[in-house]
N, C-alpha and C positions, 0 to 999 in steps of 0.2 A: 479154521482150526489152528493156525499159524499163530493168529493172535492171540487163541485161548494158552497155549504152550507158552509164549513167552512171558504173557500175562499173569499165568500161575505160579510159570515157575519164579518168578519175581520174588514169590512169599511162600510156596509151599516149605522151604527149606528152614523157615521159622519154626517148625512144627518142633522135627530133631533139635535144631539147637536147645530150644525152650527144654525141653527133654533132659537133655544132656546138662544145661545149667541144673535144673531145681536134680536132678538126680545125684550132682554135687554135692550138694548139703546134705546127704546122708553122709558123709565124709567128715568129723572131727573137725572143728577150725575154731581156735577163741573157747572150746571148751561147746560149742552150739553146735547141732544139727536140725536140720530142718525148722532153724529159728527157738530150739528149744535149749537151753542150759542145764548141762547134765554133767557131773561130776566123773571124776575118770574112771573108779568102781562102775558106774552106768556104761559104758561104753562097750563092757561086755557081759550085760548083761541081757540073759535070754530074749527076755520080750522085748525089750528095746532095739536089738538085729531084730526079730519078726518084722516088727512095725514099719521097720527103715524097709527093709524088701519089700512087704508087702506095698508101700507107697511105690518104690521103685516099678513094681510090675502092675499096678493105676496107671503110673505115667505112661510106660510104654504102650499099654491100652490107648489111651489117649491116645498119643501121637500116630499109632498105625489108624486110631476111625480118622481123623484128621487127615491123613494122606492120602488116605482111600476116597473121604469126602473129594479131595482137591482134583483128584483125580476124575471122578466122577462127572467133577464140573469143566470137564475139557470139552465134553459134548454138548455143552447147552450151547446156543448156537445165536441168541439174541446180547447183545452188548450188553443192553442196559441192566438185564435178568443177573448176565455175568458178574457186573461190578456190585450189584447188590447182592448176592453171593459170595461175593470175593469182602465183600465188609463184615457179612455176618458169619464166616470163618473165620476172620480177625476175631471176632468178636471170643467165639467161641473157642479158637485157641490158647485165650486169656482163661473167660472161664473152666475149661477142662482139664485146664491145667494146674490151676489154683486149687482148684476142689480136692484133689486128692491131698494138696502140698496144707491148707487148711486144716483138714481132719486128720490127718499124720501128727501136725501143732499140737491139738486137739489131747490127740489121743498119748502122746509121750507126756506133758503138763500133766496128764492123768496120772500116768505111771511114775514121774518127777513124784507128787503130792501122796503116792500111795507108798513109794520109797521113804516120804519125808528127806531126800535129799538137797530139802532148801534149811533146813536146820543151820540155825548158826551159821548162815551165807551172808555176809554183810552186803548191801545195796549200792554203796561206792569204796571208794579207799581213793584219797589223797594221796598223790604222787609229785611231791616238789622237786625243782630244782631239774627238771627234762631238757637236755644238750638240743640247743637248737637246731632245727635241721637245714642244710645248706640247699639254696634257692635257687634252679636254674633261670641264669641272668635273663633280664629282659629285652636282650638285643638277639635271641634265640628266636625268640617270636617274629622279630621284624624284616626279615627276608620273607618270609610268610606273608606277610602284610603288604609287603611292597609286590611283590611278585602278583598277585591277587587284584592288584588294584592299578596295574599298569595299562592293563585290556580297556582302562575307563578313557582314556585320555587317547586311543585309538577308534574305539568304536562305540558309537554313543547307542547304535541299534539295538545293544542287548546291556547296555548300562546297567539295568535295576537287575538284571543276574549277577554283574558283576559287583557291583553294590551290596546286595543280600550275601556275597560269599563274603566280602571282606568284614562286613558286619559280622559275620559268624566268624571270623576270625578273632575278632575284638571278643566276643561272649567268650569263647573257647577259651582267650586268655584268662579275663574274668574267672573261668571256672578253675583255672590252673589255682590264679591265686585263690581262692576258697580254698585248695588244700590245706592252707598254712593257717587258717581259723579253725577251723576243728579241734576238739580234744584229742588228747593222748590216745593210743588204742592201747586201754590198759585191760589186762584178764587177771594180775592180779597186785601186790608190791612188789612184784621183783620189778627195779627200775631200768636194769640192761633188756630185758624181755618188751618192756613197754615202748623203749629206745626202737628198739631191732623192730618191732611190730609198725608202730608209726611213723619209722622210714620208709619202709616196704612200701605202706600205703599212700605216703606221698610222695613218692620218687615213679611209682607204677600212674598215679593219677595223673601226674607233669606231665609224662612219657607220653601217656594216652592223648592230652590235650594238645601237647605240641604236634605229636604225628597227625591228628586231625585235624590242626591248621594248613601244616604241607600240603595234606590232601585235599585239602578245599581249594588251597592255594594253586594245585597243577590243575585240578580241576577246570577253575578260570582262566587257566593259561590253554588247555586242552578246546574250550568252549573258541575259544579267541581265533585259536589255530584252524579248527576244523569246523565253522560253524557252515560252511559252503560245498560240505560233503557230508551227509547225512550218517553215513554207515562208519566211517571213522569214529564219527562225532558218538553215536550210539554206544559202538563197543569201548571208544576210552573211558567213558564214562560208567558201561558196566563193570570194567578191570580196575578202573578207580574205587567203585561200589566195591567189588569186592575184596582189596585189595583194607580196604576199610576195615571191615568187617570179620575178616581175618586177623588185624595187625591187634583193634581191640577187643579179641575174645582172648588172642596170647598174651597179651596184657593181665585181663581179666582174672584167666585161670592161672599164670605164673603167679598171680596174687595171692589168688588160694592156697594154690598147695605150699608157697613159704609159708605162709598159717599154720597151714594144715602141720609142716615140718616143726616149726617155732613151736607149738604148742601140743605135739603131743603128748607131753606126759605134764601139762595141767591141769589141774583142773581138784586137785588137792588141799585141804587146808581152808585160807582167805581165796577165794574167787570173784568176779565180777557176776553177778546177775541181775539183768534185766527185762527178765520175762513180761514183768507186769507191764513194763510199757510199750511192751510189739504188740497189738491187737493181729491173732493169727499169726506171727509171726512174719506181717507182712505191715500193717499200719505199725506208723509210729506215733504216740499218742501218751506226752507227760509236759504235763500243765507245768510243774515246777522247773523244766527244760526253758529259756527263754529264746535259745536259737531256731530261726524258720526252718535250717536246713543241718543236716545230724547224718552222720556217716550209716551207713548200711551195717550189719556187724559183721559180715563175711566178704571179702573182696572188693573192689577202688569203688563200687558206686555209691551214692547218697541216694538219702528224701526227703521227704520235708514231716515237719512236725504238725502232728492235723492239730494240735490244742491250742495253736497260736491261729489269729484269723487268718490271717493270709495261706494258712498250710488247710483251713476249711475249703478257701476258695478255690485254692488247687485243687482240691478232693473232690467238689463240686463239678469242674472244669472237668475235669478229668472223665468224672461219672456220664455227663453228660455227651462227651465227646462220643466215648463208648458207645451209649445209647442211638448219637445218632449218623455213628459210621454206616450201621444199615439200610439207609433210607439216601445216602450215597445216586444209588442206580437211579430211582425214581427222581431225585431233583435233579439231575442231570438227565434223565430224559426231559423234563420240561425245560434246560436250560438248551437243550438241544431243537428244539420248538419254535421258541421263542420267535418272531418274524425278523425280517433281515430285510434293511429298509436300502435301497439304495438308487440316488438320484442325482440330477442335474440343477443347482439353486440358485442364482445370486452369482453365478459366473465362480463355482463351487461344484465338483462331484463326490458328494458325500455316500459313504458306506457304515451304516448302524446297527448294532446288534446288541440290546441291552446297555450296559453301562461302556461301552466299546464303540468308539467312533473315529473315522480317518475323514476329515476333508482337504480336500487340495483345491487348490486354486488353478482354473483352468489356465492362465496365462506360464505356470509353472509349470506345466506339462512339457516334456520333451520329447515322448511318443506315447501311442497306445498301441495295444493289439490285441485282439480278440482267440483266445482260446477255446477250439471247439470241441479237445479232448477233456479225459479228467485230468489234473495235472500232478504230478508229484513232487508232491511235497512232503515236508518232516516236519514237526515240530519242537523249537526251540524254547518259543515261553510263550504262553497264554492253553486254549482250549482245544482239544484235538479229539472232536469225539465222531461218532459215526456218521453224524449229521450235522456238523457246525463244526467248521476250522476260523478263529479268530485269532490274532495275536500276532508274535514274530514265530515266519517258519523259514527254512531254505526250499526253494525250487529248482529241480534238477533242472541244470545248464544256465541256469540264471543268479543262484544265489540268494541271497537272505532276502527276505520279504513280510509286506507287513499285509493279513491277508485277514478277508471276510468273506465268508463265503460255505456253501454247502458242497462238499464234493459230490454227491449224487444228482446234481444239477448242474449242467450246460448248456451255451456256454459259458467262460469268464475274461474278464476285462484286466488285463495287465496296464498297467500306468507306469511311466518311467517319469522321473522329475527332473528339472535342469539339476539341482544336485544328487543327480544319482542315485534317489531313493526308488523303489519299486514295492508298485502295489497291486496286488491282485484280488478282486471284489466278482459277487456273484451274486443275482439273487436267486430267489427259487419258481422264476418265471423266467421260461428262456426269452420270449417275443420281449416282455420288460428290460431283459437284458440286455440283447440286443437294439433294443430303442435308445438304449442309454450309451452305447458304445457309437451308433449313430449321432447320437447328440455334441458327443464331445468331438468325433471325427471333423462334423462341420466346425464345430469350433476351432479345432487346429486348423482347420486347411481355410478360414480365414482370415489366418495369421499368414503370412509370411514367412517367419521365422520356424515356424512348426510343422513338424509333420505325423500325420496319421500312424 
């Protein structure tokens, strides 16, 4: 039950948020609500508040089955049933959530065309001569980077963690500078409005990108620090997690509502409208666009353009990922199966599991010892499922280790190397286990130099 609580609550908290964002866009911003473009007459106009409430109280529907769902799923009691569960809530937190946010689209474009409030709406409006906006320097970034990538050159055991953070720090930059290729955020010709609008949005986007390089960056330092105590290492990383998660939703929504404030009494006269190329109010989709990637129209995020190939490919990827989040439990039960090969070869004790294999060379041994409990351990990088621990983990009173093995099988075979590495291997035959812990003992203790 321990592990269903921490494993739910990981995502049920998605639920609200999601809520809480799309219940946003009933909110004026750019002259758009709920992706739709509506003129400031619209704004109070009768059926247009119905529509907007009545979506508001969909979502909240949604999000109470959603919680109730998650909850529900505290008492199923097999792992692998959980995680496919726990995929096909993702899943379904996208769909039930959309659904309401689509037909809302829908139904306001109706009321738009029954109004006739696209009349005389022109489709762009050139806007020359936009005050460049000031770029935070690139030596912002670089404590970030250096910080993140110090852990490399101390400890080579969890290298490719530290690796993939500082990589993410590189992308992050990357994404800062995309703020500065985008178009203007123009709603109409007033050119100070346009100013004011497309600072906002890339001053909030920097922000966003720079605080989640720091954070990736203590991250690696946090990982570095505490990788030899499990339960430090766990909670920094969940107060990092949320500490995240937090920093860019206030990001986020301070974005908004200077919109929200910037524009509301636009929406008069020339306006911007671009209905016809949000499919739903959610794809973005216009051939004549030649950029992959096009700002979102409410607040700092982007997406990509599905008319250009590579924004198909995305759409594709994307679709299918969805699809096959819920099938999750099931290949991880088979990856949990799998046989666990381990043996004495060629003056070699090798431990195999899949694509995952550790051989040492018996003459590098510097001890063994046999473990007749289950042991405890955490997991730092690789596999940690019910039946199958692979990868780097820490083992209390010993430290980081590189391990193969089934916890529900005993015993297991600790190896310590002349350079200090440690491994701990098991199969899922204890007498086999044992045979092989026998194997290497006589190997040591007919060294000299070695001992059991």
């Amino acid at each position: 039950m321990l592990f269903n609580i921490l494993f739910w609550s990981s995502i049920i908290w998605v639920a609200p948020l999601v809520y809480y964002m799309l219940a946003n866009e009933t909110k004026f911003k750019k002259n758009i609500a709920v992706g739709v473009t509506i003129p400031l007459e619209g704004r109070s106009d009768e059926e247009v508040i119905k529509r907007l409430e009545k979506f508001k109280k969909e979502l909240r529907f949604a999000c109470i089955i959603l919680v109730v769902v998650a909850i529900a799923c505290l008492f199923v009691s097999d792992i692998y049933t959980t995680i496919s569960l726990y995929g096909i809530w993702i899943v379904f937190c996208i769909i039930l959530s959309y659904i309401p946010y689509v037909r809302c689209n829908k139904d306001l474009k109706e009321i738009k065309r029954k109004r006739n409030w696209q009349a005389d709406t022109p489709k762009a409006i050139t806007v020359t001569k936009l005050p460049e906006i000031k770029r935070f320097p690139l030596y912002t970034f670089i404590p970030a980077f250096l910080i993140s990538i110090v852990p490399v050159f101390f400890d080579t055991t969890l290298f490719v963690v530290y690796l993939l953070n500082t990589i993410s720090i590189l992308l992050f930059w990357l994404l800062y500078r995309h703020a500065y290729e985008n178009k203007p955020e123009m709603v109409n010709d007033n050119l100070e409005l346009t100013k004011a609008l497309t600072q906002v949005r890339k001053q909030n986007w920097s922000i966003m990108w720079l605080v989640s390089s720091y954070l990736m960056s203590f991250l690696s330092l946090v990982i570095f620090l505490t990788q030899n105590h499990p339960f430090p290492m766990l909670f920094s990383i969940l107060l990092i997690t949320a500490i995240f998660i937090i920093a860019i939703m206030r990001i986020e929504f301070k974005t908004r509502k200077i919109q929200e404030d910037l524009t509301k009494d636009t929406g008069q006269d020339l306006y911007i409208d671009e209905d016809d190329a949000w499919i739903g109010g959610i794809i973005y989709y216009n051939p004549n666009n030649k950029k992959l990637f096009v700002n979102y129209r409410v607040g700092t995020n982007v997406t990509v353009n599905v008319a250009r190939p590579a924004g198909k490919v995305f759409l594709a990827i994307t679709i299918l990922l969805l699809i096959a989040i819920p099938f999750t439990g099931p290949i991880l039960s088979q990856i949990g199966k799998a046989p666990i090969e381990l043996y004495v070869k060629d003056n070699y004790i090798t431990a195999k599991n899949g694509g995952t294999e550790y051989s040492i060379k018996l003459d590098n041994i510097e001890s063994v010892e046999l473990f007749e409990e289950k042991p405890d351990i955490s997991r730092i990088n690789g596999t940690g499922l019910e039946n199958l621990a692979k990868g780097t983990f820490t083992l209390k009173g010993v430290g980081v280790i590189k391990v193969i093995l089934d916890p529900n099988h005993t015993p297991f075979i600790l190896v310590t190397t002349k350079d200090n590495k440690r491994y701990l291997f098991g199969s899922r035959d204890e007498e086999h286990t044992r045979n092989v812990y026998e194997e290497i003992s006589k190997s040591l203790q007919a060294s000299p130099n070695l001992q059991p």
